[in-house]
C-alpha positions as a LaTeX table, in Angstrom:
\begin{tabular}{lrrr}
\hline
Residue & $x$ (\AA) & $y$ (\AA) & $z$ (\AA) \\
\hline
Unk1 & 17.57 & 158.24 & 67.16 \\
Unk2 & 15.76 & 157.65 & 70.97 \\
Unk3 & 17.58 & 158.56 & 73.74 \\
Unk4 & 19.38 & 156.18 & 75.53 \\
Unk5 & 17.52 & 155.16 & 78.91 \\
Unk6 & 19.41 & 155.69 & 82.31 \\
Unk7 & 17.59 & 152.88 & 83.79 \\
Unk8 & 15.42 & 149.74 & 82.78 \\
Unk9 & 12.98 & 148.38 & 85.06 \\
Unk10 & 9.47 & 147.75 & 86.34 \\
Unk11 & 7.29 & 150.32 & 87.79 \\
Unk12 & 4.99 & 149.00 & 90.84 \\
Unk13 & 2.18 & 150.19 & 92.98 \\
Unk14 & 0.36 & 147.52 & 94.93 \\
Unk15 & 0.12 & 144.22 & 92.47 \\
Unk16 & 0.01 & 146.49 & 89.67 \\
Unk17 & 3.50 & 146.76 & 87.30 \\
Unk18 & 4.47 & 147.40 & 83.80 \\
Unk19 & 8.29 & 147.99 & 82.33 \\
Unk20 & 9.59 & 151.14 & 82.34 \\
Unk21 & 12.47 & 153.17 & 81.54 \\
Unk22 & 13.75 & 156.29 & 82.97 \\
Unk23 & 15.82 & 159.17 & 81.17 \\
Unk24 & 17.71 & 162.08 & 81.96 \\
Unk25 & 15.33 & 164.91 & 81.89 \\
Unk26 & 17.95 & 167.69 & 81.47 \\
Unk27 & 20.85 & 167.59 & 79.38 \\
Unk28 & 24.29 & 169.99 & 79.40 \\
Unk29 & 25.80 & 168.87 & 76.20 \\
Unk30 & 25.38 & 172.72 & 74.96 \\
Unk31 & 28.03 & 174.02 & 78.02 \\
Unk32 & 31.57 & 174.96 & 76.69 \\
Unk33 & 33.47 & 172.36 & 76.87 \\
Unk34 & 37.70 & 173.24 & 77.91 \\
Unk35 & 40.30 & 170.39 & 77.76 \\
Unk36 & 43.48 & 170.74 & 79.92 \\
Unk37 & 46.51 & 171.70 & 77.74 \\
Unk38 & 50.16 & 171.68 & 78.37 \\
Unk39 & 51.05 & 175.39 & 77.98 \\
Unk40 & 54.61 & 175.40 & 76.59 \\
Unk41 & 53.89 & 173.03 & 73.11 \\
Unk42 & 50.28 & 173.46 & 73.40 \\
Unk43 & 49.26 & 169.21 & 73.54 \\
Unk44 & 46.26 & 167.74 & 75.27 \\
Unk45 & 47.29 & 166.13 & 78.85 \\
Unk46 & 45.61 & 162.96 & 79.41 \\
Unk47 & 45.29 & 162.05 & 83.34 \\
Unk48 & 46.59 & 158.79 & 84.51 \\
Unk49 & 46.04 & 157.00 & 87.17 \\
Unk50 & 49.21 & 156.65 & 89.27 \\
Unk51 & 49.67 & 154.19 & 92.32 \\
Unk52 & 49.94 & 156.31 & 95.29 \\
Unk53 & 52.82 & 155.01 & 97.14 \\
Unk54 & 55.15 & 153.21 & 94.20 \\
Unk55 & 53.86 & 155.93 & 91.91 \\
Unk56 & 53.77 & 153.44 & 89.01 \\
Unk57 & 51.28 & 153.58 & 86.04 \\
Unk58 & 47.80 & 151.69 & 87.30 \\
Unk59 & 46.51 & 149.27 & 84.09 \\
Unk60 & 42.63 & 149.71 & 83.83 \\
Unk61 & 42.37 & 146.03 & 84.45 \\
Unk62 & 44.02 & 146.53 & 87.97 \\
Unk63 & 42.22 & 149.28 & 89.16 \\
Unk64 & 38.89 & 148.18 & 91.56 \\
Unk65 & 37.28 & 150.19 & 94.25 \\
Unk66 & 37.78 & 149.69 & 97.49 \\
Unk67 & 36.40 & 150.90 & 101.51 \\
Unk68 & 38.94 & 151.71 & 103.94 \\
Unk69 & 38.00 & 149.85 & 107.44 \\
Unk70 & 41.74 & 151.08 & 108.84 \\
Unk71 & 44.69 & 153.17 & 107.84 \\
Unk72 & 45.87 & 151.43 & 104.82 \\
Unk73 & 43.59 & 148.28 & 104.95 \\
Unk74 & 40.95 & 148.03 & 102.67 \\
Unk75 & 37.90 & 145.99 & 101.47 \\
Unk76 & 37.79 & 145.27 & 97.90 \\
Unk77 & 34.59 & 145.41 & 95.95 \\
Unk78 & 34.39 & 143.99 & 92.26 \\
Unk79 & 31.68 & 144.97 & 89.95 \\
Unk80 & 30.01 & 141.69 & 90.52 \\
Unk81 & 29.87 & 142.45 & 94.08 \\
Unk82 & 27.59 & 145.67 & 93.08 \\
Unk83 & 25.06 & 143.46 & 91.23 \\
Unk84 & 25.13 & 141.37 & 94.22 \\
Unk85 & 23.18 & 143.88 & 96.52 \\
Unk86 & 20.26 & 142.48 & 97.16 \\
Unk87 & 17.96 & 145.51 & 96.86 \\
Unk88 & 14.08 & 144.90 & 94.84 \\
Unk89 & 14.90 & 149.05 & 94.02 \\
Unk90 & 17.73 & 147.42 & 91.63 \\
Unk91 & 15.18 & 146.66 & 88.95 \\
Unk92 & 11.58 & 147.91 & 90.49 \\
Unk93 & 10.65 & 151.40 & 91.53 \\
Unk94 & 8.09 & 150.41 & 93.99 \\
Unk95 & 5.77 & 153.40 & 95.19 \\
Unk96 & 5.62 & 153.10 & 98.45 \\
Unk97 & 3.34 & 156.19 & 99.84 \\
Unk98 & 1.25 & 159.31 & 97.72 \\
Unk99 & 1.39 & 162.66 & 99.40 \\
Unk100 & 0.62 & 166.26 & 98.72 \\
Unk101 & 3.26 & 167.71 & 96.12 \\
Unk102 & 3.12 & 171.29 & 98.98 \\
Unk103 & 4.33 & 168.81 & 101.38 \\
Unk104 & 7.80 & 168.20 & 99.72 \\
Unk105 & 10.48 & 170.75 & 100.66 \\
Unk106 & 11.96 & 172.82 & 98.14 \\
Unk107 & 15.49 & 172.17 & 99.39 \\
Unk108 & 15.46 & 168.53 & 98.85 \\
Unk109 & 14.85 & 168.43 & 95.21 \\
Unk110 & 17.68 & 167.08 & 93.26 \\
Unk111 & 17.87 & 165.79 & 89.48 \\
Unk112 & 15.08 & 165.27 & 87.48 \\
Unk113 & 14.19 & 162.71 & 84.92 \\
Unk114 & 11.61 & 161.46 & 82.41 \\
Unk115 & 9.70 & 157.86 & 83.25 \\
Unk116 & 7.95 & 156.44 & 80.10 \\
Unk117 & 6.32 & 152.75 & 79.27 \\
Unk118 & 9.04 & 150.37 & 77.55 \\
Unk119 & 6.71 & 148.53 & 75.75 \\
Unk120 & 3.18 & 148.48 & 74.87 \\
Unk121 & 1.93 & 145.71 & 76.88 \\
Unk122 & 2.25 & 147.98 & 79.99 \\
Unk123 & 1.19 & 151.22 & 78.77 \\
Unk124 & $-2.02$ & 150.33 & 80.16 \\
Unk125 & $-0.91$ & 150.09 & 83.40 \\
Unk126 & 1.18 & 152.91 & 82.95 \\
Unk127 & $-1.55$ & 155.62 & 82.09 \\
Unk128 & $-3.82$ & 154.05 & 85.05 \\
Unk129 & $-0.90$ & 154.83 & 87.78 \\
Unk130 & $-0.46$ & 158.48 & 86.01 \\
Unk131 & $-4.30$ & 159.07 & 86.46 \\
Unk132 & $-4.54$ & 158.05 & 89.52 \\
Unk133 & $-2.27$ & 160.42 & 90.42 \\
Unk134 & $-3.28$ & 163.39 & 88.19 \\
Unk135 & $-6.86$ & 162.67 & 89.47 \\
Unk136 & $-6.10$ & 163.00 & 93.15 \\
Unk137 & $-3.53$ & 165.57 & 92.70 \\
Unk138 & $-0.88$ & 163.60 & 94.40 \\
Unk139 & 3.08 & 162.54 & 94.26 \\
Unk140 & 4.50 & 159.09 & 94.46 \\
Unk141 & 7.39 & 158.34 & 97.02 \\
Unk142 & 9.52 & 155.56 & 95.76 \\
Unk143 & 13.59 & 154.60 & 95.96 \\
Unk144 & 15.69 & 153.11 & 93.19 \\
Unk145 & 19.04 & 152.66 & 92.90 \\
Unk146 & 20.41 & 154.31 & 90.17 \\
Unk147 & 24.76 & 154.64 & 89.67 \\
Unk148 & 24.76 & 152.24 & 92.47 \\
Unk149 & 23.52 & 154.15 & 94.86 \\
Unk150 & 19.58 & 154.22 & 96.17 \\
Unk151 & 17.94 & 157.29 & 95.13 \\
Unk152 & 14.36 & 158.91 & 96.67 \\
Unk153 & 12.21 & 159.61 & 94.07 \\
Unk154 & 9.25 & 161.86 & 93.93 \\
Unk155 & 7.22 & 160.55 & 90.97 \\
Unk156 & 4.34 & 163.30 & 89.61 \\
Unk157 & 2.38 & 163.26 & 86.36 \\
Unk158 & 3.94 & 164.78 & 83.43 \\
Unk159 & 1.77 & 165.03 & 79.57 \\
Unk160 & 1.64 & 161.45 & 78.50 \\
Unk161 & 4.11 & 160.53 & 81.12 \\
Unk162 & 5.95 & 160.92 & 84.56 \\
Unk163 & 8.60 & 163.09 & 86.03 \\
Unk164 & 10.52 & 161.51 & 88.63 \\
Unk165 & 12.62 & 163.81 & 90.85 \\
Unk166 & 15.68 & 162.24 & 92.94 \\
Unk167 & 15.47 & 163.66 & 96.36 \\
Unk168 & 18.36 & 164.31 & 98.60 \\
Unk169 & 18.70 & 162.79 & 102.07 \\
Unk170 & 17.28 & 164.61 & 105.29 \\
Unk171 & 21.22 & 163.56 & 106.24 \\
Unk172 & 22.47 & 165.64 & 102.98 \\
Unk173 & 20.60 & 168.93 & 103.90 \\
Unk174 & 22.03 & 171.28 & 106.13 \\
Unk175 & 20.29 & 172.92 & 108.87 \\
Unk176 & 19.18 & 176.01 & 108.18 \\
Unk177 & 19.57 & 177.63 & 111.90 \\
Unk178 & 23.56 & 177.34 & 111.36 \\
Unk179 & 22.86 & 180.29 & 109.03 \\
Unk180 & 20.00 & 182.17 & 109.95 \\
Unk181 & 20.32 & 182.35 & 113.67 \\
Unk182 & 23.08 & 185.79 & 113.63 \\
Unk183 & 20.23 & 187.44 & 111.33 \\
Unk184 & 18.69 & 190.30 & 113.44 \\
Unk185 & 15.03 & 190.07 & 113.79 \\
Unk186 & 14.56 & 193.44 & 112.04 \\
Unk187 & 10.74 & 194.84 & 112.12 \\
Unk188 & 10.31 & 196.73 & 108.51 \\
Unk189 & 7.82 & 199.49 & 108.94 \\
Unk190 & 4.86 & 199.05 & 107.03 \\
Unk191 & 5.46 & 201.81 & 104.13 \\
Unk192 & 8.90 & 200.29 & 103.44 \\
Unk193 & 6.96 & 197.04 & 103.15 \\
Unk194 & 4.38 & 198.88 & 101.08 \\
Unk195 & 7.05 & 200.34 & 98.72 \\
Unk196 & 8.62 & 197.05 & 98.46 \\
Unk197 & 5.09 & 195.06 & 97.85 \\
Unk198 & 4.26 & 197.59 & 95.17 \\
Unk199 & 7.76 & 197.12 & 93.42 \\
Unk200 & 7.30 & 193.37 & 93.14 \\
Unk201 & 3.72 & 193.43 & 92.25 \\
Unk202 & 4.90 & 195.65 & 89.20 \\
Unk203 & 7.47 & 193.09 & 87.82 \\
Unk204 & 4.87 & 190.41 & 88.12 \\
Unk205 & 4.55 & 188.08 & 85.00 \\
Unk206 & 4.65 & 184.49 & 83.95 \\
Unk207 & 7.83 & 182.47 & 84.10 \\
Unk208 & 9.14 & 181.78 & 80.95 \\
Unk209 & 12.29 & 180.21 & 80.40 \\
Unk210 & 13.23 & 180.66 & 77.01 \\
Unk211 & 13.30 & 184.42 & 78.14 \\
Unk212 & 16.19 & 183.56 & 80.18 \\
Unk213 & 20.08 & 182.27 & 78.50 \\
Unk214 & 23.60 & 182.02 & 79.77 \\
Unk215 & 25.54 & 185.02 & 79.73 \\
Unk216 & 28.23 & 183.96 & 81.23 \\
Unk217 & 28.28 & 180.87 & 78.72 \\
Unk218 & 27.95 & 183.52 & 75.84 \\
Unk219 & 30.80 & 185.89 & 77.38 \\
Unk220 & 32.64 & 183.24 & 77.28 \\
Unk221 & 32.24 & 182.34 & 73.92 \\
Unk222 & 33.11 & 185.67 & 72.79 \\
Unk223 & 36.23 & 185.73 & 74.75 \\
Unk224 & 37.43 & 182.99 & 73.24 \\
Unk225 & 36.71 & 184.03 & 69.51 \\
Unk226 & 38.56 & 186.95 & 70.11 \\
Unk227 & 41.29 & 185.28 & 71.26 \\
Unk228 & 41.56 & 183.12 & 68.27 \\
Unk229 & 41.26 & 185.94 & 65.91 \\
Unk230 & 44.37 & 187.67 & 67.89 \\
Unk231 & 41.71 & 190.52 & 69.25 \\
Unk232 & 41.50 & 192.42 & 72.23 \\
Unk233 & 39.27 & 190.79 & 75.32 \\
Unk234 & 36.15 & 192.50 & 75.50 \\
Unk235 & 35.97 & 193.89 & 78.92 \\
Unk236 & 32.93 & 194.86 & 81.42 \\
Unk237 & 33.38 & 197.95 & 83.18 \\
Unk238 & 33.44 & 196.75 & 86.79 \\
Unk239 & 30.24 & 196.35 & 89.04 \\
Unk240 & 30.33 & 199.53 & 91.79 \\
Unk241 & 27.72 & 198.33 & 94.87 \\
Unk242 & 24.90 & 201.30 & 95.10 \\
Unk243 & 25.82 & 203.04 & 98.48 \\
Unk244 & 22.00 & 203.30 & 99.77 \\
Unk245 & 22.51 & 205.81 & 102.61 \\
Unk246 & 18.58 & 205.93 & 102.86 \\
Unk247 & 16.92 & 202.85 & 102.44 \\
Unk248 & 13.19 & 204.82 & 102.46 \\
Unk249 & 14.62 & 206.99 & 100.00 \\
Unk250 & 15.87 & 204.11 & 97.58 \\
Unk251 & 12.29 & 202.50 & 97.82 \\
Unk252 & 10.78 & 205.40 & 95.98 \\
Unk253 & 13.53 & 206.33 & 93.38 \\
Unk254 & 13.26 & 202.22 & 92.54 \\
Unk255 & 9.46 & 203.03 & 92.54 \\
Unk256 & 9.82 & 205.92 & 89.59 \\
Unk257 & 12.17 & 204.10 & 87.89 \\
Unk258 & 9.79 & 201.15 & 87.83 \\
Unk259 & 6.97 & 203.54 & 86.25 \\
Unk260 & 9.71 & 205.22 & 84.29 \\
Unk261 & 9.93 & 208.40 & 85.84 \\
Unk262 & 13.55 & 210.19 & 86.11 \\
Unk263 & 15.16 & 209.24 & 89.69 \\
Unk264 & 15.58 & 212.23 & 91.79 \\
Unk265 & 17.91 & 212.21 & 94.21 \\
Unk266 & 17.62 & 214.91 & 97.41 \\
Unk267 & 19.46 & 218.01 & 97.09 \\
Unk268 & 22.55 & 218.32 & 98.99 \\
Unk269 & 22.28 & 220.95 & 101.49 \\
Unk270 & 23.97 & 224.18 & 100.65 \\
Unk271 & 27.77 & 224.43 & 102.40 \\
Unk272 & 27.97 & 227.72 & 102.68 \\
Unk273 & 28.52 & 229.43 & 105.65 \\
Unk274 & 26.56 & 232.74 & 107.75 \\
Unk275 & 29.46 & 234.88 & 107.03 \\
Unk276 & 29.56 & 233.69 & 102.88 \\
Unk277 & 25.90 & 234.86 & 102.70 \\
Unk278 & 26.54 & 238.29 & 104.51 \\
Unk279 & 29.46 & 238.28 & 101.37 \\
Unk280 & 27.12 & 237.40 & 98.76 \\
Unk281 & 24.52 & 239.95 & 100.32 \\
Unk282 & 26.99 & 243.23 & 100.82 \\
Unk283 & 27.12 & 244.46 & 97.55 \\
Unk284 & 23.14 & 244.55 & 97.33 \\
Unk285 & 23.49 & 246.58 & 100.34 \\
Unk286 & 26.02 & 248.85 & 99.16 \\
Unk287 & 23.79 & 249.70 & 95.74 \\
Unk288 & 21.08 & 250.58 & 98.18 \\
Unk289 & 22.99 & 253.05 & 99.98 \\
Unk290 & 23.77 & 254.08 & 96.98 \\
Unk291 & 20.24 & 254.91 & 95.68 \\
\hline
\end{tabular}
């Protein structure tokens, strides 16, 4: 069975346009799923929607959305009033500038989805805007408005089709300087760096995802079997922070262990005192008298 598109539309650059449709790239229909359960007879509670001041059931057919413009006063707006926005981004995702994919800041990346042809009369115009862009190793810009609400979206070539990326609002990112400014400008010497260089250069390798799963997804899982089968909760022994007393001395040990070599940790000075070693040393002295 296809998918189910997100989104119907027309992709544009210039005077050039074919129908397209967008999908969800990602999916988290795998994730545990937990329903909210009344404790005592063990039933599944439903939420309803209650009216805040008469506290009264709401009817679905009642219920609309609405913008506060005072305390207690607002603007209604119907679902026809939605389609009503006039916007071209409600049914074209017009491209609307190409620029270098380095130029786009981590940080503003958002949800990702899949843009293919919806019928065959525009593929060609499809695979001659993905080209174009593969060619000059460039990303579209374009908005759309998708959940009604207009969404950025960086478009780059992807196999026989495109990813398009919603991007977050300069508005919706936080400024990094509310964070960073209390961190001390700390000058690492340059064999700590070394050390530290040498460590990640020896965990280098390709990124491969299916190397990666959710533990906490499986934990959970196994919590809940046992559980059901009336068996004790496996438990983790509880994570102890590594007191690193000498951050030089760390660099190394993490260095061996890297290579496989047994960590050695410095020798703890002796305790004992001048007068315990004159102790240890008197009957040495007394055999010699002896002799």
């Amino acid at each position: 069975m296809a998918p189910c598109p997100n989104w119907k539309g027309y992709l544009k650059l210039s005077l050039v346009s074919c129908s397209v449709a967008l999908y969800s790239a990602t999916s988290t229909s795998q994730r545990v799923r937990l329903n909210i359960i009344n404790r005592t007879p063990g039933n599944r509670v439903h939420n309803q929607v209650v009216d805040a001041e008469t506290e009264e059931l709401v009817d679905e057919d009642d219920r609309v959305k609405g913008y506060q413009v005072e305390k207690g006063q607002y603007v209604l707006v119907e679902d026809q009033d939605f389609d009503g926005v006039a916007l071209e981004s409600n049914h074209t995702i017009d491209i609307e500038a190409f620029v270098p994919r380095s130029e786009v800041d981590e940080i503003y990346l958002d949800e990702d989805y899949f843009i293919a042809p919806n019928d065959k009369v525009g593929a060609e115009a499809f695979a001659v805007i993905r080209d174009a862009m593969k060619k000059e190793d460039l990303v579209g810009i374009a908005q759309v408005v998708l959940y009604r609400r207009e969404r950025i979206l960086m478009l780059s070539p992807r196999g026989d089709g495109l990813m398009a990326t919603a991007l977050r609002y300069h508005s919706e990112v936080r400024d990094e300087k509310d964070y960073f400014s209390d961190i001390p400008n700390v000058k690492v010497p340059h064999d700590m760096l070394d050390l530290a260089v040498h460590i990640l250069k020896s965990k280098k390798q390709q990124f491969d995802p299916d190397k990666f799963e959710d533990r906490y997804e499986d934990a959970l899982v196994k919590m809940i079997k046992a559980k059901h089968a009336g068996k004790p909760i496996p438990k983790l022994a509880e994570a102890k922070p590594s007191n690193v007393i000498n951050l030089m001395d760390a660099l190394k040990r993490s260095v061996n262990a890297v290579h496989g070599k047994p960590a050695t940790s410095r020798r703890a000075p002796s305790r004992r005192t001048s007068g315990s070693r004159k102790r240890a040393a008197h009957p040495r002295t007394r055999a010699k008298r002896a002799g």
